[in-house]
N, C-alpha and C positions, 0 to 999 in steps of 0.2 A: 421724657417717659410719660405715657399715657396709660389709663386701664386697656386699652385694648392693643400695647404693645411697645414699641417704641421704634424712634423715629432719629434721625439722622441729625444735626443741627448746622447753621449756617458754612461753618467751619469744617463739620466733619463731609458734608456733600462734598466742599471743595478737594478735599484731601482724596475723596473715593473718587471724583473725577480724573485726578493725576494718574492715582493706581491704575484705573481703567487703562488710559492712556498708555500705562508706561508696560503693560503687559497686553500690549495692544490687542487689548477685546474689546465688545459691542456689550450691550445691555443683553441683547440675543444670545451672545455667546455664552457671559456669564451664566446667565439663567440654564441654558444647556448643561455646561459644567455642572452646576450644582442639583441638575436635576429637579427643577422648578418651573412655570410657566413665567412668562415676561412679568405677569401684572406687579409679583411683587418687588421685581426689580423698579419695575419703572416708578412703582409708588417710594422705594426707597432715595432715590435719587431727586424725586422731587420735593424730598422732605417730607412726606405723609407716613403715618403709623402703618408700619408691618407687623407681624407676628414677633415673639424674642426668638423666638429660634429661626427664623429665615433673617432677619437682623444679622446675628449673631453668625450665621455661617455665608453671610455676603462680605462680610467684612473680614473673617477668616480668609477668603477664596481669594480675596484685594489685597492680605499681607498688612488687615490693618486691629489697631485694637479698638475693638465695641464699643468698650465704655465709653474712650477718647470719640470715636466718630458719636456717639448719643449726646456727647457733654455734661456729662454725669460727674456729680462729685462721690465721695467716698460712702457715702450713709447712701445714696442711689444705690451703688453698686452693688452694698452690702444686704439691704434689704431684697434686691433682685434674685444675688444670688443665695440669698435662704430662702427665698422663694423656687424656685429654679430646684434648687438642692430637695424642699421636699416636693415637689412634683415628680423629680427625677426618681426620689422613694417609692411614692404611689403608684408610680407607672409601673416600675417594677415589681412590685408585687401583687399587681394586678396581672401581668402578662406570666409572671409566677404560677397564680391560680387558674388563670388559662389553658396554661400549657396543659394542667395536672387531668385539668376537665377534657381536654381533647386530648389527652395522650392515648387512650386506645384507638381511636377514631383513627389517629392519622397509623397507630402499628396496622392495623384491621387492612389501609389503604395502602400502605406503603411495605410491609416487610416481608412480601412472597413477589416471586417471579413466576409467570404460566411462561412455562419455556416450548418454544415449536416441538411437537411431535413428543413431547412428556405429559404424562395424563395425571400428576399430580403437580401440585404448587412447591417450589423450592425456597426455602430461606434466603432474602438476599443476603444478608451478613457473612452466610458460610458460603456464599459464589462470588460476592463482590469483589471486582479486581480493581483497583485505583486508578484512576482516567489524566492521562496527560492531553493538553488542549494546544492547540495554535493560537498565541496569540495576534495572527494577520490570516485572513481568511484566503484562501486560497485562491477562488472566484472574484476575488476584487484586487486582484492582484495585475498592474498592465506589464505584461509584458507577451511577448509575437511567440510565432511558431517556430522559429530559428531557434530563441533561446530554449524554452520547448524541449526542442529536439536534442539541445546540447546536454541539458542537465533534465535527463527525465524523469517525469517520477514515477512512468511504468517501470521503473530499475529501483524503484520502495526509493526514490531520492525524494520522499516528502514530509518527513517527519522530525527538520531540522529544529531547534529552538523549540521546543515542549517547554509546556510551563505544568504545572501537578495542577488537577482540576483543583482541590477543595480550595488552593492559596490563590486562584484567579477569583472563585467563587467570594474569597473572606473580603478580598478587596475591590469589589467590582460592587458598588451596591446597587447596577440595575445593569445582569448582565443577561444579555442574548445567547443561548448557545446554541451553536449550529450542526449538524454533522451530517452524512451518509444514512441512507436507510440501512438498520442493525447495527446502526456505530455504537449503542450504548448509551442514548440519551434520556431515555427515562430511566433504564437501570440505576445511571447517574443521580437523578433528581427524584429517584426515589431514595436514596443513600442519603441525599444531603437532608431530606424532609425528616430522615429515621435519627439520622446521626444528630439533628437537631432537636428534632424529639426526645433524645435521653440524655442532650444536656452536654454533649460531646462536639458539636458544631455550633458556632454563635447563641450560647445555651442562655442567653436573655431576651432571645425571640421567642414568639407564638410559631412555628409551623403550620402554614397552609396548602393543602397541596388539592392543584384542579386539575383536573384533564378535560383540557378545552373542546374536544369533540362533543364529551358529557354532557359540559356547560352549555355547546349550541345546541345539542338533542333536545336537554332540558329545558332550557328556554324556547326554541321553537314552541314545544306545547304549552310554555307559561304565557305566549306571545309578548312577551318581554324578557329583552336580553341588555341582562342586567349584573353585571359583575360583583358589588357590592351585595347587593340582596343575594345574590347565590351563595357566596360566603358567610352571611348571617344565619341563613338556612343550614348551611352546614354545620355552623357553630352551635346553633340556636338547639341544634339536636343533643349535644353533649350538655343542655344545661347552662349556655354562656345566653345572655341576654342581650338586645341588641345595642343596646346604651353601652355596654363593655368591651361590646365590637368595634363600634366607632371612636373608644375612647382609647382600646390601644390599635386603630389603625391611624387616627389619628396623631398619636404618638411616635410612631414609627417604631411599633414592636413587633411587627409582622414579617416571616420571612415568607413570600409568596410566589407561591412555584406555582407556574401556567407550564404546562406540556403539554406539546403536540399541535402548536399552531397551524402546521401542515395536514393535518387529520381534521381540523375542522370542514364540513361539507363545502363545494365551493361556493355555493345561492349566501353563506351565512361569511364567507371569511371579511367581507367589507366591514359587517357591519359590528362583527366578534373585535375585528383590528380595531376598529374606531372606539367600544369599550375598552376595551386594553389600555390603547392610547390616553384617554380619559379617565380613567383609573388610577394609573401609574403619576397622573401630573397631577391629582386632587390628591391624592395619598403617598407622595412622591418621599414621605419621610421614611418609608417602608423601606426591606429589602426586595428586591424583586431578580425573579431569574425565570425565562424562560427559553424554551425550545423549540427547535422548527428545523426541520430538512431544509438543508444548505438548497437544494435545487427550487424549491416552493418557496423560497423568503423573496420578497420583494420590499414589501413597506419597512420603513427602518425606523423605529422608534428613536424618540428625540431624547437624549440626554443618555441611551444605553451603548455599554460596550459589547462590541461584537467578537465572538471569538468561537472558533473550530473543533470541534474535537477530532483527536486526533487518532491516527489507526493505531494498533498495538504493537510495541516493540516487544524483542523476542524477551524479555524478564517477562512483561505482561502475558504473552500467549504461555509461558511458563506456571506461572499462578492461576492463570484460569484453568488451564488444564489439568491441574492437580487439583483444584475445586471441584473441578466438572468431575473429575472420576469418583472423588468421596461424595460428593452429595445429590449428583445424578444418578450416577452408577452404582452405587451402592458398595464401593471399596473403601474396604478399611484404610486408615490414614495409611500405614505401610505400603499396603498395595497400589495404591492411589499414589502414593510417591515412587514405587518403583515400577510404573504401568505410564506416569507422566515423563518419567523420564526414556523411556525406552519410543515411548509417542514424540517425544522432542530431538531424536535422535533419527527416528525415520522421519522426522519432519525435513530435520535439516539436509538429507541427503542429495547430491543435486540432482534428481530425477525427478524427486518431490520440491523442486523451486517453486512452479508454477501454485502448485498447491500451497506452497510456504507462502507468501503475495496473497492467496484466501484468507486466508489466518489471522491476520490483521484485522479483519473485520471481526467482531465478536457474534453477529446472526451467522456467519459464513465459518468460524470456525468451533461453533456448534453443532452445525449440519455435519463436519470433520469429526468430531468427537463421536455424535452418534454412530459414524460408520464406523468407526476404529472399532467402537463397543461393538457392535455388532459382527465384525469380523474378529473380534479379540484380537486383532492385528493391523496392521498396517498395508493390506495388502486387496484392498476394494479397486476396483477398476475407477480412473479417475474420471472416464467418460459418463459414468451414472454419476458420481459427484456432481460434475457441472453441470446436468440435466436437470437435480435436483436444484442444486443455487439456483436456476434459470427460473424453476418452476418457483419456489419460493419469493423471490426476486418481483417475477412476472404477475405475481397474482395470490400464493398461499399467505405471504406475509400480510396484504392488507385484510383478505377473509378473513383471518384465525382473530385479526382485532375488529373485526367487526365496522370496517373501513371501506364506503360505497363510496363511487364516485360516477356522476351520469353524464358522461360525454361521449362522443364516438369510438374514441383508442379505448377508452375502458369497457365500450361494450365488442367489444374486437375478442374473440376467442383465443384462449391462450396460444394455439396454432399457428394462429396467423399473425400473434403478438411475433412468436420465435420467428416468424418467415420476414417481417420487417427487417428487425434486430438481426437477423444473419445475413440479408442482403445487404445493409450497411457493413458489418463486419467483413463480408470478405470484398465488398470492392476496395473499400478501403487500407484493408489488409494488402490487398495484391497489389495496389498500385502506391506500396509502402505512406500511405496518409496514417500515421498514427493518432496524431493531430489534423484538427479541422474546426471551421468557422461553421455559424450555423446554416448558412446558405446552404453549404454541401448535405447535411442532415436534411434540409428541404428539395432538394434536387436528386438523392436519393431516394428520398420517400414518392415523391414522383414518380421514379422509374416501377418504383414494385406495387402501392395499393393500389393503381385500376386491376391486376394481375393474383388480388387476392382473394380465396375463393371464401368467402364466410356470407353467413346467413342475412347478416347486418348487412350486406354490401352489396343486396338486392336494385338501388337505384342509385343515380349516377352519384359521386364525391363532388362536392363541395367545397370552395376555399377556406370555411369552418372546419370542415373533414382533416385536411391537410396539417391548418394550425392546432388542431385539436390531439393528432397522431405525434404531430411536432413535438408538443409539450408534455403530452402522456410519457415518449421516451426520455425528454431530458428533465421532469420534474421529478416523474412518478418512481419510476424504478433504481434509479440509480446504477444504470448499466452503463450510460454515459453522463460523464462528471465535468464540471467546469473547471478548467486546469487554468484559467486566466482569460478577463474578460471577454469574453464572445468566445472562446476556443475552447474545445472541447475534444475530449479520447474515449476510449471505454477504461470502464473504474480498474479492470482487471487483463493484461495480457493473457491469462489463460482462456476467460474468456471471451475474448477475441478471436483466441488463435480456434477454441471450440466452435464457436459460431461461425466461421469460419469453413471448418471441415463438416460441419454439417449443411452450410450453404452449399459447397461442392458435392456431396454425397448425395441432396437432394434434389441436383441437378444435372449429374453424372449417373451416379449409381455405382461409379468404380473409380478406378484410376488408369483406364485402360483412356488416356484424352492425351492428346497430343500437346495440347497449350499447359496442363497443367505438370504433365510429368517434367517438362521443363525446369520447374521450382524444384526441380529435385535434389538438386547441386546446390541452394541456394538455405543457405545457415537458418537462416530466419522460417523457414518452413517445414526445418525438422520436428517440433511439437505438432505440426499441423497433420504432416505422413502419417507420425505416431497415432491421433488421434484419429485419422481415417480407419488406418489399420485397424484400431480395436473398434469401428463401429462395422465393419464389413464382416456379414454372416460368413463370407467364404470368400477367403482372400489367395486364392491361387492363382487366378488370371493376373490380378495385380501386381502380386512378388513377382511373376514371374518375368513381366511388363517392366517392370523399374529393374531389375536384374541387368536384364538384354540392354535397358538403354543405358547401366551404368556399363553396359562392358562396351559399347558403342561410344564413348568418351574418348577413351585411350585407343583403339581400333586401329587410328593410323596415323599413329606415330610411332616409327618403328623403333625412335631411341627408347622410347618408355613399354614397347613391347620387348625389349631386349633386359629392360632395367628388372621386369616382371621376373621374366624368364629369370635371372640370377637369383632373384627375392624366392622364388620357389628350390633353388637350386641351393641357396643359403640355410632355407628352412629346414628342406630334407636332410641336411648335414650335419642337425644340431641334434646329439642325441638323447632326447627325452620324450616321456612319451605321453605327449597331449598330441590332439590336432593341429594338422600342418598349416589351416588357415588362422590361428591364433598368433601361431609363430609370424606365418609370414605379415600379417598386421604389425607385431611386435617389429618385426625389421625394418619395412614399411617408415612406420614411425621414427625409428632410429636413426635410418639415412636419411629423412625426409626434412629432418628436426631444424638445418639450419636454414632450410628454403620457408621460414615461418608456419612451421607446423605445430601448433600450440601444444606444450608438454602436458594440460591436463591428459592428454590421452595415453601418456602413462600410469592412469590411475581409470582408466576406462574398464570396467569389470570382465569385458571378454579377453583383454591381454592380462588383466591381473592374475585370472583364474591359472595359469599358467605355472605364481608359484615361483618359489626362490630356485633358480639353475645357475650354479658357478659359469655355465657356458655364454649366460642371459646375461648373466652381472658383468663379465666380462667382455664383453662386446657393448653394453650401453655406455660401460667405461671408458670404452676405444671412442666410442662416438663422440662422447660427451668433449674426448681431447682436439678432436675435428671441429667443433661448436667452439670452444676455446679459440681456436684460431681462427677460424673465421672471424668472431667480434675483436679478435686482435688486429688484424689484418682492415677492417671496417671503422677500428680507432684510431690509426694510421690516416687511411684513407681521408677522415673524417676532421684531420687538425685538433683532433681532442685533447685534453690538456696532460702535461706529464703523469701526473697522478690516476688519474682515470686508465693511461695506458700499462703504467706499472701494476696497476689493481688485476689488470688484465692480465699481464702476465704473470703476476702470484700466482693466480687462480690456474693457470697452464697450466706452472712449477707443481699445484697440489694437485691435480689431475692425475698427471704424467704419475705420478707417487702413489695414488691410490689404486691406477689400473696396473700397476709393475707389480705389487700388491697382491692381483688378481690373477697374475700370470700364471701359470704352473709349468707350463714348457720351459726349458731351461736356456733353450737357444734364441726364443722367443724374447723368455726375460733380460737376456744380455745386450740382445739389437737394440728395444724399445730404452735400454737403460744406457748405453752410447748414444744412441738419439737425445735423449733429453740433456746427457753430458754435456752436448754442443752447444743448448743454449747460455746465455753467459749471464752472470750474477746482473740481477736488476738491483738491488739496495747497495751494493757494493759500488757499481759504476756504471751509473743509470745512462749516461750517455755511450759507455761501450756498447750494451744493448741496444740502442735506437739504432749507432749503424750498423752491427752487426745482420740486425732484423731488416733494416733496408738493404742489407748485398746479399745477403744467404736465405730468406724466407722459402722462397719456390724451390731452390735445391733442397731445402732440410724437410719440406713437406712432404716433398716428392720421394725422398727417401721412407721418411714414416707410412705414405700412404702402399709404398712397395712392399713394405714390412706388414702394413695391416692383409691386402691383398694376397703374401705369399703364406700366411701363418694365420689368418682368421676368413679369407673369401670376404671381407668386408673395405671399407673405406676407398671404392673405386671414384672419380671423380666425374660425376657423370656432368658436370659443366652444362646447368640446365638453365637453359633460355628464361626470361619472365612471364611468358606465357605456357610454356610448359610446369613452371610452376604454380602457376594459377590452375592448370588443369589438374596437375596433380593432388593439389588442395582438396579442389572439388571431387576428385578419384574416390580421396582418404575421406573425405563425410559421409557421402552418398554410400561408399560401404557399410562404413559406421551405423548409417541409417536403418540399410538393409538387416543388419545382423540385430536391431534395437528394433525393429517389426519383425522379425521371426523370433523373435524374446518372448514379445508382447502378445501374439495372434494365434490364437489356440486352435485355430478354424483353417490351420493348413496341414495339408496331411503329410507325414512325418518322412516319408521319405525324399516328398519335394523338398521339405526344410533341409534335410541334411544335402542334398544333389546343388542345391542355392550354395548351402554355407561353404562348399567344397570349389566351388566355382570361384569365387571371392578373391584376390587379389593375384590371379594368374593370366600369365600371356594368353592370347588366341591358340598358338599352337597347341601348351600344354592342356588347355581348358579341352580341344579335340584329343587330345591323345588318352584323355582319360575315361 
């Protein structure tokens, strides 16, 4: 033991050499660990005086005891630690009388939010929603575009393993946080600056809170950028001295929040990092937490954990939205609770998916809130939504903070920002790249800025030009996200799919193109239609365009022109009185069900509208006993195991019972209840059943399907090919399509919509006879 600390002794070096060894670290790494610079490792080791307290948590971190590594006997230790014990007093109640002196200082700085497009300041406390993080950063994650594509996480697959911010924060004492632009990251570290402030978070700290832009503004004209001095100046105004500054930073009483590393100018960020860096290792006893857009981080501070934050799961968009309506909007807690819930219901609808995927973000499902207020409803056109994110996104978000940036992409008009960003979207879109490497974002940007028409763009581009646009999309805005190392999507499928339909619209004008009406059969580009439709002033040529080539599909083949004809001739036979193209959708569906025609589509709102008919019920009934058998008949086929194939035949047995059920014909009910007679008891003698079902299957169908056919005109076997099932697939969407753009498109005139809707699932002949 020395006055200026203590020191290791023959015996105790050798002891910390083992431990090193046997926890196979370096002097480097230790130091890392502990959040220290090498010097005081390496003076440890060699036996020279360290400080007690880097002593004392080196030897903690090696698993060994202090005193034993010093060689200290008992009156050493005792006087140490009544030394120790009252400094530990002192400190604390020094960082006590600190807090009390800057506690308005940091409420003044920390306890209001300027939220986009609100003209007064909000409480955070009554908006704050609790933040879950990632703790494995997204972006540094290796893994290819295969996997990618397997486990997406434009399907919201990314929000596995959440940890609660404030419990990463408690145990992280020098952590990074990273996220999205509008993910919530000063909202955050304004929460933890407040909540530390009254004694509620780590309430034996000082809170500091910087905003690193500030810090470089200010220093630019102090011509000294100086992180320490900045902070005493802060302090120094509330009355704290600077002797008191250094004594509890020195200490490690300090919890110090740096936000906004990304928002510092780019002329200053080299030399802002290298303060930072230097800061945090001369004062490293501190707590430390700062932030920085995931896409802008590059330098990685030594000894800090790195961690995500993460999008909002639906509790979280739950709580924010009933925040947002009482303390934005101005609804009382009642109403605000039953205005968030009716908002969370049309959220979840699936029409509103895409929009659900916004939500997530908390800048992006603000922008959502404002419109809902504003329509008192849920019923804003989503095409101005994502015009608004874009614009936001592209450019209002960094204005409103007061966030310049002088490079070429940023002096690029917002215009021709969208004409980049949508030529990317839709090649890549079209040529299904969801994922991409960044080569292709340079080989894109290629093709369209010689082609962009801006003021800025008056003389030839430059290979600065190129990397400069590069990096403007994947730093600045957050439109494209790093899904794992070098590989990259856009943040949001709606947005994609919009940018998209506005790349086409701006280069079409309609949908009257032969290459594109193509997509039209094709799943993946029904948001896209949708989204054309509602941007086209007058969309008659079009509907009328995609109509002719969906009936041009089916045209010749005459089994499915024949299949038509019945479906029309089924329809008119059912008597209720909705429209006949509702119906025949419904039948459509029902025949169609076991050639893999997905059953959401009996929850499709244009056959819903339709409405409870005994005549409807009983006929999906019929079907559903046709479906039965066929996965009976395919678990056969298939060697499946006993139990699987009995499950299957229960489910016949209770089929066959709920449509007899359904029956009301009386000769009707006696056929379908001798049919079902014949099959033979599966739990009783499970082996009678297999061979029974292997000699009688085709004769006992063949009789059921006689029965459906002579007593309902349904269950005909129309024995379809693979390829006519695949047409037929595409038949049933592209309708689907058509009748989801005459929903949507208020700019067609009323008689074409209805003459469309009437045309819709009928043969050639009938579509002429009518």
């Amino acid at each position: 033991m020395t006055s200026r600390g203590l020191k290791a002794s023959p015996e105790g070096i050798k002891a910390a050499k083992t431990a090193l060894t046997d926890k196979t670290l370096s002097q480097q790494k230790l130091a890392t660990a502990l959040g220290i610079t090498r010097q005081p490792v390496s003076k440890f080791f060699a036996g020279e005086p360290v400080s007690r307290s880097c002593f004392v948590q080196i030897c903690q971190q090696l698993g060994l005891s202090w005193q034993q590594v010093a060689g200290m006997d008992y009156s050493d230790v005792s006087e140490i630690t009544s030394s120790l014990t009252s400094q530990k007093a002192d400190i604390n109640a020094l960082a006590s009388e600190l807090r009390q002196k800057y506690q308005e200082k940091i409420q003044d700085q920390c306890s209001t939010l300027q939220m986009l497009d609100v003209a007064r300041a909000i409480p955070l406390e009554e908006i704050y929603t609790p933040v879950e993080v990632l703790p494995e950063v997204t972006s540094q994650k290796w893994r290819d575009i295969a996997d990618l594509r397997e486990n997406s996480p434009l399907n919201g697959n990314n929000n596995c393993n959440t940890l609660p911010g404030l419990e990463v924060v408690l145990r992280s004492p020098k952590l990074m946080l990273l996220g999205k632009s509008g993910s919530g990251k000063t909202t955050f570290l304004q929460y933890l600056a407040i909540a530390c402030n009254q004694g509620k978070f780590q309430p034996h700290l000082v809170p500091v809170f910087v905003r690193l832009k500030e810090f470089a503004e200010d220093a630019q004209d102090e011509g000294e950028f100086n992180l320490l001095q900045y902070i005493s100046h802060s302090l120094s105004c509330c009355d704290v001295d600077e002797k008191a500054t250094l004594s509890i930073l020195s200490r490690g009483s300090v919890l110090i929040i740096l936000d906004g590393l990304d928002e510092v100018p780019l002329e200053h960020t080299d030399i802002v990092t290298r303060e930072i860096r230097k800061f945090t290792q001369i004062y490293y006893k501190n707590q430390f937490v700062i932030s920085c857009r995931i896409s802008a981080y590059k330098y990685r501070f030594p000894g800090f954990t790195e961690v995500e934050l993460a999008d909002f799961n639906d509790k979280q968009i739950e709580i924010y939205v009933q925040n947002w309506l009482v303390e934005v909007a101005h609804q009382s807690v009642i109403d605000g609770e039953t205005n968030s819930k009716l908002f969370i219901q049309n959220l979840n609808l699936p029409e509103n998916q895409r929009i659900r995927e916004l939500a997530r973000v908390p800048l992006l499902l603000h922008l959502i809130c404002l419109s809902f207020q504003a329509k008192g409803q849920f019923t804003f056109k989503q095409v101005n939504l994502y015009e608004q994110v874009l614009n936001v996104l592209l450019s209002r978000w960094d204005e409103t903070r007061g966030i310049k940036r002088d490079d070429f992409y940023t002096n690029l008009n917002l215009s021709s920002k969208k004409k980049l960003i949508a030529h990317i979207a839709a090649t890549t879109f079209t040529n299904g790249e969801y994922f991409f490497e960044q080569e292709r974002i340079q080989q894109l940007l290629a093709e369209v800025l010689p082609n962009i028409n801006n003021s800025s763009l008056q003389q030839s581009l430059t290979p600065l030009d190129h990397k400069s646009a590069l990096q403007g999309l994947i730093f600045q805005d957050s439109l494209l996200v790093e899904r794992a190392r070098g590989v990259y999507s856009f943040a949001h499928l709606g947005l994609l799919e919009y940018l998209t339909a506005r790349d086409v619209l701006e280069k079409s004008c309609n949908l009257v193109d032969e290459s594109l009406i193509n997509y039209i059969t094709q799943e993946r580009w029904y948001h896209v239609f949708l989204l054309i439709m509602n941007m086209l002033f007058r969309a008659d040529e079009a509907i009328v365009y995609m109509s002719n080539h969906i009936a041009d599909l089916v045209y010749h083949d005459e089994q499915i022109q024949a299949y038509l004809t019945w479906l029309n001739q089924k329809a008119k036979s059912v008597k209720i009185n909705n429209n006949d193209t509702a119906l025949r959708a419904f039948y459509f569906v029902c025949s169609a069900a076991s050639g893999d025609i997905e059953n959401y589509l009996f929850e499709w709102e244009f056959i819903g509208n339709l409405g409870f008919n005994s005549e409807l019920a009983l006929d999906k009934m019929l079907f559903n006993i046709l479906n039965c058998i066929d996965d009976l008949k395919l678990a056969f086929d298939n060697n499946c195991s006993y139990t699987h194939i009995f499950n299957q035949a229960r489910l016949l047995n209770i089929t066959f019972d709920e449509a007899i059920d359904l029956v009301g014909d009386g000769e009707f009910k006696r056929e379908l209840y001798q049919i079902k007679k014949q099959l033979p008891c599966t739990e009783s003698n499970p082996d009678k059943f297999y061979l029974w079902w292997q000699a009688n299957c085709n004769i006992w169908e063949k009789r059921l399907r006689d029965n459906l056919i002579k007593y309902r005109n349904i269950g005909h076997n129309w024995q379809w090919r693979d390829l006519q099932l695949g047409i037929l697939k595409k038949y049933l969407y592209a309708n689907k399509l058509i009748i989801d753009c005459l929903r949507i498109q208020v700019n067609i005139q009323k008689e074409l919509k209805k003459q469309i809707e009437d045309k819709l699932f009928l043969a050639i002949a009938d579509n002429q006879a009518q």
